[in-house]
N, C-alpha and C positions, 0 to 999 in steps of 0.2 A: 732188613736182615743184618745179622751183627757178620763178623769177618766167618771164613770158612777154615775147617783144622785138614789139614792134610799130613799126612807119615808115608813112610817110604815100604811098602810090605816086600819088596823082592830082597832075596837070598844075596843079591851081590851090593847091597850096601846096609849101614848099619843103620837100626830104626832111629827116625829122624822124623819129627814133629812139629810144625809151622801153621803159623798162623795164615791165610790169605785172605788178605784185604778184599770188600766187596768192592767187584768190579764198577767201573762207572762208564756207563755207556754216551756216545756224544750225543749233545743235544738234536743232532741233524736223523736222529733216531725216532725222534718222538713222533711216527704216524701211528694211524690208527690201523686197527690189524685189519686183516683180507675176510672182508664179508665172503668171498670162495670158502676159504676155510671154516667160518665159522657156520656154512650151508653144509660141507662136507662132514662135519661133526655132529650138527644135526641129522643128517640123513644116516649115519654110522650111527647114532643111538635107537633110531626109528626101525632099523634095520636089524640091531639087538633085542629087539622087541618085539620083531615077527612081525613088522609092516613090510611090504612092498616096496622099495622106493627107484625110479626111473632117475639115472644120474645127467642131469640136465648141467647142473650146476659147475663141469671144469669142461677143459677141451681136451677131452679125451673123448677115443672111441666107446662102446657099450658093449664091445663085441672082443673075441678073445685073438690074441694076434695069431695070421695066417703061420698053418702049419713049415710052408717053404720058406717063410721068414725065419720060426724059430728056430730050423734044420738050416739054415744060413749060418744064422749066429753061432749055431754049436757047432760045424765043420771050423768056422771059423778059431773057436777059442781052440779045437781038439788040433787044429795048424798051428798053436801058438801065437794066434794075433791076439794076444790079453795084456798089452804092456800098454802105456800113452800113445796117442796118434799125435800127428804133427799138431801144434796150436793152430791153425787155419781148418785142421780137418784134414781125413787122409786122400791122398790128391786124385786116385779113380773118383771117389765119390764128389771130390770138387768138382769134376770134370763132367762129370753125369750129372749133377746139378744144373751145373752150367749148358750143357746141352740141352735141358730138359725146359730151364728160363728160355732159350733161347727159340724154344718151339714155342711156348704158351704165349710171350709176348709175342710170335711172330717177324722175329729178327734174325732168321737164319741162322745155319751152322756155321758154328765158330763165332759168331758176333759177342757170344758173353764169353769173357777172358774166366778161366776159373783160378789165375790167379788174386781175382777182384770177390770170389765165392770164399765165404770165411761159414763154417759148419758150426751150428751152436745148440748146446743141449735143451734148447727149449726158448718160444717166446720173449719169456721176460729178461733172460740175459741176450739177445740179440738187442731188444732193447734200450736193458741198461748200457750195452757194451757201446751202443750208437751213441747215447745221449753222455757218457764220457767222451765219447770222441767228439763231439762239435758245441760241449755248453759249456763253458768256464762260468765260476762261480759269479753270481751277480749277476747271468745274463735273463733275459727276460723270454721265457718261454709262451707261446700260446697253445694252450691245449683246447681241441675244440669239442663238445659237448654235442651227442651224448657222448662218454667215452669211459675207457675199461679206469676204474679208479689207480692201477698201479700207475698208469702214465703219470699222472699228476703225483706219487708221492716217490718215484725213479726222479723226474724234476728236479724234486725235494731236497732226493739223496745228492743229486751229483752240485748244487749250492745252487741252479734255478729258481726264477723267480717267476 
């Protein structure tokens, strides 16, 4: 792709025309894409088409979220909790985490600290967020097989070997 043209279309500056360089992405990019997604794309065509198709292929539920859930959320935004929560997660919910680990592994209450519960918007960045915090580049990871492909290409990203 040759460089990209960009101009300035708003009223508060004068039109202005530039060239932009195409981007160059790092080498530590170059995995291969998410056989999930390219399941989910197929099943989204098959589905445009008037097949059937049972969504097996992500972790998500199949089912539409519980009503007292979504009447949560919306008392919630209509109180104004719609701004950032803390980076760790907002601390009731750490705390009800935490009590909640603390039943299932069978460790009593209080034994997990919820300031050690850190809330994350989904698998793969809990993930990635671990594997910056203990791989420095060059260290030698074992991923054991079978296993979900992102592990191996999270590895990748963080300079894993």
């Amino acid at each position: 792709r040759g460089p990209l043209r960009a101009a300035c279309a708003s009223p508060h500056c004068s039109t202005v025309s530039a060239e932009i360089p195409a981007m160059r992405f790092a080498a530590r990019l170059a995995i291969p894409g998410s056989g999930i997604r390219e399941v989910m794309t197929r099943a989204q065509a098959l589905r445009a088409a008037g097949k059937e198709v049972i969504n097996w292929h992500i972790g998500r539920p199949d089912f539409d979220t519980p009503a007292h859930i979504k009447a949560s959320a919306s008392a919630a935004m209509a109180a104004g909790h719609v701004h950032y929560a803390p980076t760790p997660g907002i601390p009731a919910l750490r705390e009800a985490i935490a009590e909640q680990s603390a039943r299932e592994w069978g460790l009593g209450s209080g034994s997990v600290a919820p300031e050690r519960v850190v809330v994350c918007n989904g698998g793969m960045e809990a993930v990635f967020a671990t594997m910056l915090s203990v791989i420095d580049h060059g260290d030698e990871v074992i991923v054991p097989t079978p296993n979900w492909p992102n592990i191996r290409w999270a590895v990748q990203l963080v300079g894993g070997t």
